[in-house]
mmCIF file as gemmi writes it, N, C-alpha and C atoms, coordinates in Angstrom:
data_model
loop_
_atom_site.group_PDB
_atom_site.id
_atom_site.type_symbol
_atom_site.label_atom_id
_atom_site.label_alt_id
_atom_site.label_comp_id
_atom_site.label_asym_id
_atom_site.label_entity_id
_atom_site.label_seq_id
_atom_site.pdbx_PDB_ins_code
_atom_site.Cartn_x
_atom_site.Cartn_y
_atom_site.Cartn_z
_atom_site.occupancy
_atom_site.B_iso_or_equiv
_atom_site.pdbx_formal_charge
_atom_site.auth_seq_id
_atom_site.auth_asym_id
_atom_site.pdbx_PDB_model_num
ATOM 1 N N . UNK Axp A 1 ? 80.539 -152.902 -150.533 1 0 ? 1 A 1
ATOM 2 C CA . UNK Axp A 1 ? 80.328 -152.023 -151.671 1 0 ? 1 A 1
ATOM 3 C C . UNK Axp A 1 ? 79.241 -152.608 -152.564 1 0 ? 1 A 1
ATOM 4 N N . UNK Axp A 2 ? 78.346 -151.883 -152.88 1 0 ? 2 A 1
ATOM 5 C CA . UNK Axp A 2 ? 77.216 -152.133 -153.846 1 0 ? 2 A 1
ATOM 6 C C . UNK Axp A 2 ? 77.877 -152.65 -155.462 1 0 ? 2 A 1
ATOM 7 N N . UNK Axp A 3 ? 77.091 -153.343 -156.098 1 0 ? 3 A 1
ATOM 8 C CA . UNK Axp A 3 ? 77.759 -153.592 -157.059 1 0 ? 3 A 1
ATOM 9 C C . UNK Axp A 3 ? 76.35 -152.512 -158.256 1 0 ? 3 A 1
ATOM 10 N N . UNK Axp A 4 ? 77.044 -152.459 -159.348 1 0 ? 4 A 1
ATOM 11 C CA . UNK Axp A 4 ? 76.018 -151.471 -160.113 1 0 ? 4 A 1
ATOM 12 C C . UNK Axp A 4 ? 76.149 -152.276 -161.672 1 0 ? 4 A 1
ATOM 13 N N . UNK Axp A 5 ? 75.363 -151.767 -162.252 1 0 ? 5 A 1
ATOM 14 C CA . UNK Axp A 5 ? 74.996 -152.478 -163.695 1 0 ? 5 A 1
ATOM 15 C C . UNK Axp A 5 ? 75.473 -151.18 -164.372 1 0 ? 5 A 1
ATOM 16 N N . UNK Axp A 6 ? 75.911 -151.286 -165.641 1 0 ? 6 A 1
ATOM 17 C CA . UNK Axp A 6 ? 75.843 -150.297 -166.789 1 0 ? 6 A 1
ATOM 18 C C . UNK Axp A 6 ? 75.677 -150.957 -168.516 1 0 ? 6 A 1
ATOM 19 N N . UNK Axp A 7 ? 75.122 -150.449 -169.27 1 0 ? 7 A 1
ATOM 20 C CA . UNK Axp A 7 ? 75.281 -150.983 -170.769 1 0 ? 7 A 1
ATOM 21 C C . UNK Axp A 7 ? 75.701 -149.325 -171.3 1 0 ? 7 A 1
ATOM 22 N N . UNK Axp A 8 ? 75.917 -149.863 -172.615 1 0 ? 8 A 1
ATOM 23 C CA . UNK Axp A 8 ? 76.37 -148.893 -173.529 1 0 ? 8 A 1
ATOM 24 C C . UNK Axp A 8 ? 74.818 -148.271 -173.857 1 0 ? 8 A 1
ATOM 25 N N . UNK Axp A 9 ? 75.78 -146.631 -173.947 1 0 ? 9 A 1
ATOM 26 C CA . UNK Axp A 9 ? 74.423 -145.999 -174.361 1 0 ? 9 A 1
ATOM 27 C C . UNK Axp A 9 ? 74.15 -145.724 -176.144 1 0 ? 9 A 1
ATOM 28 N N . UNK Axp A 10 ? 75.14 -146.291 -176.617 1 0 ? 10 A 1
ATOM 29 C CA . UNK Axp A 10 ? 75.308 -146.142 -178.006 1 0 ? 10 A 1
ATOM 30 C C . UNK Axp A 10 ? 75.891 -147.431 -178.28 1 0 ? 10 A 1
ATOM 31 N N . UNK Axp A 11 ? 74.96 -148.387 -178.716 1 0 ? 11 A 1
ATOM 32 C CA . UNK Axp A 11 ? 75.532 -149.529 -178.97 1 0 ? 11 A 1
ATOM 33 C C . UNK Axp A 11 ? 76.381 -150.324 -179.813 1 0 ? 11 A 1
ATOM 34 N N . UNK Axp A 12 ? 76.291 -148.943 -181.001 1 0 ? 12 A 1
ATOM 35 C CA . UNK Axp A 12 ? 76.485 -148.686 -182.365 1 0 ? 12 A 1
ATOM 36 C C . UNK Axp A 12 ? 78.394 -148.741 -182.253 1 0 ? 12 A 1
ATOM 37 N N . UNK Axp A 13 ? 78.454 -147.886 -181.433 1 0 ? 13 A 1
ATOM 38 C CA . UNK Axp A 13 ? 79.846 -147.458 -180.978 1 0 ? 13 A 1
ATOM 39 C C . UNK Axp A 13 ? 80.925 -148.006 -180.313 1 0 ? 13 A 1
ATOM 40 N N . UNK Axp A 14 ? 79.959 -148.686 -179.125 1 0 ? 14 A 1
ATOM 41 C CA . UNK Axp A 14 ? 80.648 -149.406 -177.451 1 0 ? 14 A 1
ATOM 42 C C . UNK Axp A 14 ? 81.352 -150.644 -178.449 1 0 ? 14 A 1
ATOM 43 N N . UNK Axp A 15 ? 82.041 -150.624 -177.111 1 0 ? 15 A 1
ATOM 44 C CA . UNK Axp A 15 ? 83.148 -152.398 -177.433 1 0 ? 15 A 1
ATOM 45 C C . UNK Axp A 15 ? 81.857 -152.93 -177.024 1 0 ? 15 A 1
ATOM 46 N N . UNK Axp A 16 ? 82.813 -154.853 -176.966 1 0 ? 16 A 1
ATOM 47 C CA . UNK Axp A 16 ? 81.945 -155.824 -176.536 1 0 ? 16 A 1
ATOM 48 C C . UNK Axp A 16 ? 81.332 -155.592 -175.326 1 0 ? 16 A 1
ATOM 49 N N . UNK Axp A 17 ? 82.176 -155.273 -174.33 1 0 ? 17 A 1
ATOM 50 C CA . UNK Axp A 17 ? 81.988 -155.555 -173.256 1 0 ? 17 A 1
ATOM 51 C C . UNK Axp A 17 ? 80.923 -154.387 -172.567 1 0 ? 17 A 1
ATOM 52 N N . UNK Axp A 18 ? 80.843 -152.948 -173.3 1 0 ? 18 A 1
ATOM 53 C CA . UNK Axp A 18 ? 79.621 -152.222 -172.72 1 0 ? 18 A 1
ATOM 54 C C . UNK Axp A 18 ? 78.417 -152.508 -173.413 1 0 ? 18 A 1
ATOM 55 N N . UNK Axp A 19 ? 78.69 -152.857 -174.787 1 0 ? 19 A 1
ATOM 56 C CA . UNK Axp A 19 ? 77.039 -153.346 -175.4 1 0 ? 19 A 1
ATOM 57 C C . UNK Axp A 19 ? 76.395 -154.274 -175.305 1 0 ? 19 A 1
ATOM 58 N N . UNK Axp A 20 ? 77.192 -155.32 -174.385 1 0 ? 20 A 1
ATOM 59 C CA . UNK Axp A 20 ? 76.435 -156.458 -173.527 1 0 ? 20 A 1
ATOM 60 C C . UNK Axp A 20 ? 76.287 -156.107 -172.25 1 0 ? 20 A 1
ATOM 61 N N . UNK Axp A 21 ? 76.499 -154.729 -171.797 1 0 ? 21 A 1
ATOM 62 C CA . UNK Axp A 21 ? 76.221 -154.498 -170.166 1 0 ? 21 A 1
ATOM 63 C C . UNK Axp A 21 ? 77.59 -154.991 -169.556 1 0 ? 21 A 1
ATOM 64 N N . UNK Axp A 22 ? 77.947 -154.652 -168.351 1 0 ? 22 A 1
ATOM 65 C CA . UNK Axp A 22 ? 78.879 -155.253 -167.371 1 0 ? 22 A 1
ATOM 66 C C . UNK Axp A 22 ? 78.488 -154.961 -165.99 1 0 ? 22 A 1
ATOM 67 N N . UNK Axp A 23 ? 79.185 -155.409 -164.917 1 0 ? 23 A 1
ATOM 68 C CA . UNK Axp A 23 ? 78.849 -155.023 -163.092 1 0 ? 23 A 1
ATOM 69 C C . UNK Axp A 23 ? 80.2 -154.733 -162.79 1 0 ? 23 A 1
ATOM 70 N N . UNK Axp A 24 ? 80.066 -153.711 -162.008 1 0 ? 24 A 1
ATOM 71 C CA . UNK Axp A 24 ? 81.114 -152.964 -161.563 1 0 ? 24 A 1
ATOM 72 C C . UNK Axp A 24 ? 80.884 -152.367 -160.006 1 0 ? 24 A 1
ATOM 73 N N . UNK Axp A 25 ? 81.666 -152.889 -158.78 1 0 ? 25 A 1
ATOM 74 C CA . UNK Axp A 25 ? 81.797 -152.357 -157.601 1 0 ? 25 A 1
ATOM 75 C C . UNK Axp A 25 ? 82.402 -151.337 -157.446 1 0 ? 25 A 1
ATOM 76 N N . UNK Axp A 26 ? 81.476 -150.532 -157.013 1 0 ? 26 A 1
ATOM 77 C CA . UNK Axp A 26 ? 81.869 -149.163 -156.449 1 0 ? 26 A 1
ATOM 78 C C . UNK Axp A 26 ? 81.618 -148.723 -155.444 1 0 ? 26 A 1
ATOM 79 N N . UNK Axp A 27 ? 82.058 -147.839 -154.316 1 0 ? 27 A 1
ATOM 80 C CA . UNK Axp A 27 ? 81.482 -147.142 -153.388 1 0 ? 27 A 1
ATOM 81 C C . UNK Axp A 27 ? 80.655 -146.425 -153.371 1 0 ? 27 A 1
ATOM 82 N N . UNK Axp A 28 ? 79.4 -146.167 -152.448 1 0 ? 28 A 1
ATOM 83 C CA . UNK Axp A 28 ? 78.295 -145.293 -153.003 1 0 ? 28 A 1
ATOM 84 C C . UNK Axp A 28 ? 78.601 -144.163 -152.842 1 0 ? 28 A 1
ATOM 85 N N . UNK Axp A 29 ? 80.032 -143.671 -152.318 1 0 ? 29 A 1
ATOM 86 C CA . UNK Axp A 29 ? 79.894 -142.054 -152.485 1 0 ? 29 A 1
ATOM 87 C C . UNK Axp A 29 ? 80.844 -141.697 -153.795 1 0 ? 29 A 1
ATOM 88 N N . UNK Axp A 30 ? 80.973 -142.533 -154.483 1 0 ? 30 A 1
ATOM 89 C CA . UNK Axp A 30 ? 81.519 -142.216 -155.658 1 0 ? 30 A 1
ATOM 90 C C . UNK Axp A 30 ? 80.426 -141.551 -156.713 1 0 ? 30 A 1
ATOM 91 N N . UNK Axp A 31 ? 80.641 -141.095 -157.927 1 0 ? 31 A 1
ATOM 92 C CA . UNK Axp A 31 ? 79.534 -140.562 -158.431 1 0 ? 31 A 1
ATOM 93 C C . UNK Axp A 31 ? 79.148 -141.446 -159.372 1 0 ? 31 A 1
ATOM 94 N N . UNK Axp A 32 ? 77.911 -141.755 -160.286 1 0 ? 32 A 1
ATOM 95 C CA . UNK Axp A 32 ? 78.147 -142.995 -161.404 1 0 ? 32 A 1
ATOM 96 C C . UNK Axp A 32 ? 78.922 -142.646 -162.421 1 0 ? 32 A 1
ATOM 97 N N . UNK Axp A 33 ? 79.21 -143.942 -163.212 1 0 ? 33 A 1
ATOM 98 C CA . UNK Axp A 33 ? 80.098 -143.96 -164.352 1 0 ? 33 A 1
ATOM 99 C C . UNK Axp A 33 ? 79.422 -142.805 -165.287 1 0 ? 33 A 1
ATOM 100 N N . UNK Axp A 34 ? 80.004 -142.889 -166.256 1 0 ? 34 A 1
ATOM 101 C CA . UNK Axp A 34 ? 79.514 -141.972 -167.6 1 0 ? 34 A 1
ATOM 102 C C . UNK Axp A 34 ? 79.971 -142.301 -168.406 1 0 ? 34 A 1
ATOM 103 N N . UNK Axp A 35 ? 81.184 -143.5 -168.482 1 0 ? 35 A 1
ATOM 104 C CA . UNK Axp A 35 ? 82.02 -143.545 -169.765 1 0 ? 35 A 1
ATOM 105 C C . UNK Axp A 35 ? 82.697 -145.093 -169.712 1 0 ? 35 A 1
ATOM 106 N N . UNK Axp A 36 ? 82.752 -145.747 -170.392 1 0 ? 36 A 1
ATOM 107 C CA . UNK Axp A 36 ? 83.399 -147.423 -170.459 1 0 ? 36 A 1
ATOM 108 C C . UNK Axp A 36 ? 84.827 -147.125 -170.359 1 0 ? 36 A 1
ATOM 109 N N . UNK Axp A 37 ? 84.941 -148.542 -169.049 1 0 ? 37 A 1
ATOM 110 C CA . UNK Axp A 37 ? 86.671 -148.1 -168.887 1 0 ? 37 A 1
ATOM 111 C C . UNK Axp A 37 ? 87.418 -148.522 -169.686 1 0 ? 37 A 1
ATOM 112 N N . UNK Axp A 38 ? 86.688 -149.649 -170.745 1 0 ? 38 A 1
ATOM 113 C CA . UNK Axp A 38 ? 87.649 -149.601 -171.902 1 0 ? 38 A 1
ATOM 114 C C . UNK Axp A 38 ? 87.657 -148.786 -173.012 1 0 ? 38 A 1
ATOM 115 N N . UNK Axp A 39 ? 86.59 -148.821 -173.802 1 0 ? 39 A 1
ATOM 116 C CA . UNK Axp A 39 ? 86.558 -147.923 -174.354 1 0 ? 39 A 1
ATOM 117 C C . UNK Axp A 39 ? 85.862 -146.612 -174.756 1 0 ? 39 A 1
ATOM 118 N N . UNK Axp A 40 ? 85.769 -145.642 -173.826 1 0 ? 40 A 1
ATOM 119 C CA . UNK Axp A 40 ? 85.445 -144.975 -173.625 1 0 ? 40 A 1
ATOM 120 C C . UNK Axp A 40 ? 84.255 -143.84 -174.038 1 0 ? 40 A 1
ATOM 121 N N . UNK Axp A 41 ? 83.192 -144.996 -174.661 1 0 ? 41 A 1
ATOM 122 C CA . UNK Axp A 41 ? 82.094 -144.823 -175.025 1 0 ? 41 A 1
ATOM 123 C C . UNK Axp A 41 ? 81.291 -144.098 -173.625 1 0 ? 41 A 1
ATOM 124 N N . UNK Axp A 42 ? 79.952 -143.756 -174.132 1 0 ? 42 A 1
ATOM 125 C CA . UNK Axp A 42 ? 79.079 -143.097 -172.884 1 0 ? 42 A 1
ATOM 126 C C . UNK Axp A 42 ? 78.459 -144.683 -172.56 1 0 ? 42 A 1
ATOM 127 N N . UNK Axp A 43 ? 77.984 -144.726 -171.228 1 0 ? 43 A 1
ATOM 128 C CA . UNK Axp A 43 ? 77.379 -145.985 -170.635 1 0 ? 43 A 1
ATOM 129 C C . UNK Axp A 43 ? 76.644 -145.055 -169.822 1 0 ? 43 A 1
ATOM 130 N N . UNK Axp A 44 ? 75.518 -146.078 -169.694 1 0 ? 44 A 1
ATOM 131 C CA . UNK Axp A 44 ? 74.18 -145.797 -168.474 1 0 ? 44 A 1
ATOM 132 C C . UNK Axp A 44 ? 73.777 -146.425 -167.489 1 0 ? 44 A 1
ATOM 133 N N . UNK Axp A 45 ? 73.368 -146.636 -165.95 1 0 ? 45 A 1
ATOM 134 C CA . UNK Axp A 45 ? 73.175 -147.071 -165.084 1 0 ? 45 A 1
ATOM 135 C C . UNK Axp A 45 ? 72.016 -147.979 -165.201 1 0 ? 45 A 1
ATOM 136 N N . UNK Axp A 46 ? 72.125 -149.191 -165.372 1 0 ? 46 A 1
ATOM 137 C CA . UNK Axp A 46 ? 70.676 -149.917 -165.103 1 0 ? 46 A 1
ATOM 138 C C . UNK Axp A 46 ? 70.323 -150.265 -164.357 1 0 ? 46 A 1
ATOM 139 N N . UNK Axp A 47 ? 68.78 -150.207 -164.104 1 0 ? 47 A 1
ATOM 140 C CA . UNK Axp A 47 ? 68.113 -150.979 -162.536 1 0 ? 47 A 1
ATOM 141 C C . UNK Axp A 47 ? 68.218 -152.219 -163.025 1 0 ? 47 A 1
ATOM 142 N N . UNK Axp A 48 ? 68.629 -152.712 -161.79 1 0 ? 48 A 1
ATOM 143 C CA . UNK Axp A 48 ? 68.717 -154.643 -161.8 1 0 ? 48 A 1
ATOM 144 C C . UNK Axp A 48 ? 67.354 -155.155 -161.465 1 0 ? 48 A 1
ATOM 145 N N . UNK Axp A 49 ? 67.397 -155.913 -162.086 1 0 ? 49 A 1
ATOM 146 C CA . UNK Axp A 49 ? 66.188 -157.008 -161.9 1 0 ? 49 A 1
ATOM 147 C C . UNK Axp A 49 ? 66.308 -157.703 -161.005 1 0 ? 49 A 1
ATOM 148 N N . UNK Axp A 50 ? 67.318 -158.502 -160.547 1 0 ? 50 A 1
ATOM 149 C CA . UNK Axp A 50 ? 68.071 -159.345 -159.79 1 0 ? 50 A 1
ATOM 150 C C . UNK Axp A 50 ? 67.764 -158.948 -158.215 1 0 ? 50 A 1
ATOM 151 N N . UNK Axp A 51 ? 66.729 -158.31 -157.481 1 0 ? 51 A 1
ATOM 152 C CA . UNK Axp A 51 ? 66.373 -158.316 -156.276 1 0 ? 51 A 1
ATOM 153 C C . UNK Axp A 51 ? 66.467 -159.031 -155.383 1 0 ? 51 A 1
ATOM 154 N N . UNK Axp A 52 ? 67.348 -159.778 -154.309 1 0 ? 52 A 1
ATOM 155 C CA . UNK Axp A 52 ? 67.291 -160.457 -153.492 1 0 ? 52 A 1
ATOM 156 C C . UNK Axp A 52 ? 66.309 -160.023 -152.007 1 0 ? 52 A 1
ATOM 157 N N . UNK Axp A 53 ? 65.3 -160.998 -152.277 1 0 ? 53 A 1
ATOM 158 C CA . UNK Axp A 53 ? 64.418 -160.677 -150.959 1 0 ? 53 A 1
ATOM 159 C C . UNK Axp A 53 ? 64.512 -161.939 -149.857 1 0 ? 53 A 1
ATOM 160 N N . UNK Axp A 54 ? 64.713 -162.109 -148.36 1 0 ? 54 A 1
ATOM 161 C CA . UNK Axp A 54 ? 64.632 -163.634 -147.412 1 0 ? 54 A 1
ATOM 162 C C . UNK Axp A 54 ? 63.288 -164.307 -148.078 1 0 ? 54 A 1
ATOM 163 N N . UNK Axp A 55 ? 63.455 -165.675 -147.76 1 0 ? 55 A 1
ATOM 164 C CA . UNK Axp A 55 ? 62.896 -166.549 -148.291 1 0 ? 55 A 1
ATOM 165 C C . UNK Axp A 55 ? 62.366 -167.207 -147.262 1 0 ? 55 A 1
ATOM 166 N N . UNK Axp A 56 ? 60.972 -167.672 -146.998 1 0 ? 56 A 1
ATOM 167 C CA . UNK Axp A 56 ? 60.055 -168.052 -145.495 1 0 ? 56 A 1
ATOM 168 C C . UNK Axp A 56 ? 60.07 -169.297 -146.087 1 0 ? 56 A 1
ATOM 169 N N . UNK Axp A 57 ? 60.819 -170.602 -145.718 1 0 ? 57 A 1
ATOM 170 C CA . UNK Axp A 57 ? 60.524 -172.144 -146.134 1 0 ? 57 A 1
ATOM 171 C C . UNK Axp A 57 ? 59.641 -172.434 -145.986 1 0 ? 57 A 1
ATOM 172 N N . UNK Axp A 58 ? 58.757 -171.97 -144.966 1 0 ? 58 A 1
ATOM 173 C CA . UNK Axp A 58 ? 57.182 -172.482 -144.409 1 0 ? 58 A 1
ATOM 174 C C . UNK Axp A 58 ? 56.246 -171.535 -143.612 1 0 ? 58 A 1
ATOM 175 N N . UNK Axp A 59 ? 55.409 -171.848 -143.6 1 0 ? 59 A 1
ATOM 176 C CA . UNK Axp A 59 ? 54.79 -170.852 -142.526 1 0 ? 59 A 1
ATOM 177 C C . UNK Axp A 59 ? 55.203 -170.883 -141.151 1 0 ? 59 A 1
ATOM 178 N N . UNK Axp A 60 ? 55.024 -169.522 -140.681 1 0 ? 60 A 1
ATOM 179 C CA . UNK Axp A 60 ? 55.459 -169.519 -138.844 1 0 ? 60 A 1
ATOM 180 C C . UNK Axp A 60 ? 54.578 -170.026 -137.937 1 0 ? 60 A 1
ATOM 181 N N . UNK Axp A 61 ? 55.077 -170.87 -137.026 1 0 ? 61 A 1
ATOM 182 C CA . UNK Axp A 61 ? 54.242 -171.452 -136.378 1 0 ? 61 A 1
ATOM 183 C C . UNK Axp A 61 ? 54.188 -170.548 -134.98 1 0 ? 61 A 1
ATOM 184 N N . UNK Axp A 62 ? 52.781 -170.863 -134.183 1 0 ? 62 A 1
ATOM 185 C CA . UNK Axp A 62 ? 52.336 -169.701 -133.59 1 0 ? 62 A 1
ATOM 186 C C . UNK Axp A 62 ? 52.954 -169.256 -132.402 1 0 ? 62 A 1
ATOM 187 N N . UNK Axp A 63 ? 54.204 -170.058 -131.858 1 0 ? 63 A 1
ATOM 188 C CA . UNK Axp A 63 ? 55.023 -169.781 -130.768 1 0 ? 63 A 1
ATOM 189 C C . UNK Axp A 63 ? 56.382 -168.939 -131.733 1 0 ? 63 A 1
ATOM 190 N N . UNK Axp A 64 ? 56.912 -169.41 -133.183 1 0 ? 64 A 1
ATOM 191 C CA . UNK Axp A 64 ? 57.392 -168.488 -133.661 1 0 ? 64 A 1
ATOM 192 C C . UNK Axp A 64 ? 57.172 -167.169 -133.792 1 0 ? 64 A 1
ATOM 193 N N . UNK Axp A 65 ? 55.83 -167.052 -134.362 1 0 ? 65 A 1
ATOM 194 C CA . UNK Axp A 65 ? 55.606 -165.402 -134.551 1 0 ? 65 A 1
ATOM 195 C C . UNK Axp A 65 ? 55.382 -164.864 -133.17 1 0 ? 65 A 1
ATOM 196 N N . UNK Axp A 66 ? 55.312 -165.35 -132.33 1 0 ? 66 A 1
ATOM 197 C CA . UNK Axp A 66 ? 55.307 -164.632 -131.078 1 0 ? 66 A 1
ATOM 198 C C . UNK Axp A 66 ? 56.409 -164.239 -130.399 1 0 ? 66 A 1
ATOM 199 N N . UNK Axp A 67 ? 57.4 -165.052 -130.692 1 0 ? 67 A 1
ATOM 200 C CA . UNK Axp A 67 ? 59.253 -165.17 -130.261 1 0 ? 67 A 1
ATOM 201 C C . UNK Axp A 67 ? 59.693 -163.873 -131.461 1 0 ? 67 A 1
ATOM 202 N N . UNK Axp A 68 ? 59.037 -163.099 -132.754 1 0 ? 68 A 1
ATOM 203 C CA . UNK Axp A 68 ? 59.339 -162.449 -133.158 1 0 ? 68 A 1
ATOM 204 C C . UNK Axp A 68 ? 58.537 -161.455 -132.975 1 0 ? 68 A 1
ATOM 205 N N . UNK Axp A 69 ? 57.803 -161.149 -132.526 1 0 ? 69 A 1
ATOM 206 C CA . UNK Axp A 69 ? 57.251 -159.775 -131.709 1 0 ? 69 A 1
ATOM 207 C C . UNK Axp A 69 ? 55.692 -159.757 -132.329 1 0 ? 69 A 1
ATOM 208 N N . UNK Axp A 70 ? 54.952 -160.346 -133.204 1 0 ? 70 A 1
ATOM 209 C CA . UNK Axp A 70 ? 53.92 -160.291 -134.043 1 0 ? 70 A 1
ATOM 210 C C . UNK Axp A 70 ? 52.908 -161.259 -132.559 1 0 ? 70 A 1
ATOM 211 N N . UNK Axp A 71 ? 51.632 -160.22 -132.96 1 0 ? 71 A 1
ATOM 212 C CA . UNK Axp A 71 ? 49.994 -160.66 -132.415 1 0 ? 71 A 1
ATOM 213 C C . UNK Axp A 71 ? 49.559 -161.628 -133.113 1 0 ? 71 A 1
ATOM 214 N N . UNK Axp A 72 ? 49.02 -162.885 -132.932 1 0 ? 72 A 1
ATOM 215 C CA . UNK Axp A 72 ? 48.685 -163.514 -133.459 1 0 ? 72 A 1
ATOM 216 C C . UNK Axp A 72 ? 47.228 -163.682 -132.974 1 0 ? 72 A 1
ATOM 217 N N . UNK Axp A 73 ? 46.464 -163.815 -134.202 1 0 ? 73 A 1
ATOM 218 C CA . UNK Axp A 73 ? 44.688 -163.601 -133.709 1 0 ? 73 A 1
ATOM 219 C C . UNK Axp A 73 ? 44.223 -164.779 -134.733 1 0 ? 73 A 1
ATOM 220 N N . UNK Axp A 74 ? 43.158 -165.223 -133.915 1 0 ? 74 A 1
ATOM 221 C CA . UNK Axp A 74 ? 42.267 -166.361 -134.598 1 0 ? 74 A 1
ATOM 222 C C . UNK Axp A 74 ? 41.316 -166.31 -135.054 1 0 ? 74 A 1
ATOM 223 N N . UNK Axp A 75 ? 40.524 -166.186 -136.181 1 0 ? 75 A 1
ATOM 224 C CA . UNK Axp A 75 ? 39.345 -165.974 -136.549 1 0 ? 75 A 1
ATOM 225 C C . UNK Axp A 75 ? 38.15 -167.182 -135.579 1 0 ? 75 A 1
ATOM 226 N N . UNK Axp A 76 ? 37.115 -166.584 -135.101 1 0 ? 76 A 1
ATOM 227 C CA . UNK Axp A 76 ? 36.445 -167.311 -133.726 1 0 ? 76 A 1
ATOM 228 C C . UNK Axp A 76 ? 34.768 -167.408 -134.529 1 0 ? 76 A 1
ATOM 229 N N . UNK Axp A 77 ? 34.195 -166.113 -135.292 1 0 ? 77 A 1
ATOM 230 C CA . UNK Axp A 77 ? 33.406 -165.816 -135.594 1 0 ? 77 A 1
ATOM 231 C C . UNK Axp A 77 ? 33.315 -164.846 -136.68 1 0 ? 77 A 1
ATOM 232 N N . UNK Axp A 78 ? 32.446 -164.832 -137.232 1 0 ? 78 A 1
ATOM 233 C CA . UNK Axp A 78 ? 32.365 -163.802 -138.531 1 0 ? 78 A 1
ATOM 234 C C . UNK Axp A 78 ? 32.668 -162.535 -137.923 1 0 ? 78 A 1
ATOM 235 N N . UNK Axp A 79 ? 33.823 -161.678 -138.356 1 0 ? 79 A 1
ATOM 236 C CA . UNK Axp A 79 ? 34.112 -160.347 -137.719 1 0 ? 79 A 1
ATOM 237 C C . UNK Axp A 79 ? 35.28 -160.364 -135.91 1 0 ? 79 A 1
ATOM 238 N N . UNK Axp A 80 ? 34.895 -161.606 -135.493 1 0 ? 80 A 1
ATOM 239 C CA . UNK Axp A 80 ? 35.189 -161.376 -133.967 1 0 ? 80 A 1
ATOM 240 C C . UNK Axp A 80 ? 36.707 -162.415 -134.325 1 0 ? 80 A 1
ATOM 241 N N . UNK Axp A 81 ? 37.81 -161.619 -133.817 1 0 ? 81 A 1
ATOM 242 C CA . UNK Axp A 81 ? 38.396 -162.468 -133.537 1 0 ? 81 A 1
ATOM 243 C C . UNK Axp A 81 ? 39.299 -162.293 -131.995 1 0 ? 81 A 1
ATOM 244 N N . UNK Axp A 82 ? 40.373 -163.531 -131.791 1 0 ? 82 A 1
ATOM 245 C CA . UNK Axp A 82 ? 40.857 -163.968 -130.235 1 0 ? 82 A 1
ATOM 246 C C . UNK Axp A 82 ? 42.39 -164.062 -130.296 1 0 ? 82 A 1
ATOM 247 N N . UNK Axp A 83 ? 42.909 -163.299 -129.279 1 0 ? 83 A 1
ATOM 248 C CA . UNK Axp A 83 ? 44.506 -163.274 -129.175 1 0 ? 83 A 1
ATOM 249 C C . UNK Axp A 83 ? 44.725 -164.376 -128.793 1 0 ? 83 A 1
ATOM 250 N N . UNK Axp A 84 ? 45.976 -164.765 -129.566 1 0 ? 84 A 1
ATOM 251 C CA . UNK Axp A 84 ? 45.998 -166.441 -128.891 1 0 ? 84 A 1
ATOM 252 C C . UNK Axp A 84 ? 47.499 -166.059 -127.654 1 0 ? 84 A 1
């Protein structure tokens, strides 16, 4: 299950806990929130910042990228290059 962000949309109003934002797991065929489960202020969906992308420790060496399906070419000459 995806986890989702929300803050209060009225900050004026919300308890603690929606006017500092919270994360909440839900199923994605559920619909989004609209309302704090405590107190039942309106809340809004935020995009996370928090992106997890894989992380390459080093560069691939040239029998790697080949064991993963990628052409590997060598620059030979200005313009010309060679499949290794």
């Amino acid at each position: 299950m995806p986890v989702y962000e929300y803050i209060s949309a009225d900050p004026e109003n919300g308890c603690r806990i929606c006017t500092e934002g919270f994360e909440i797991r839900r199923p994605v065929t559920r619909p989004p929130m609209e309302t704090c489960p405590l107190c039942k202020c309106a809340v809004k969906k935020l995009i996370s910042k928090g992106v997890t992308s894989p992380k390459v420790s080093g560069p691939l060496s040239v029998t790697d990228a080949k064991k993963a399906g990628f052409t590997v070419l060598e620059k030979r000459d200005e313009g010309v290059y060679e499949k290794l």
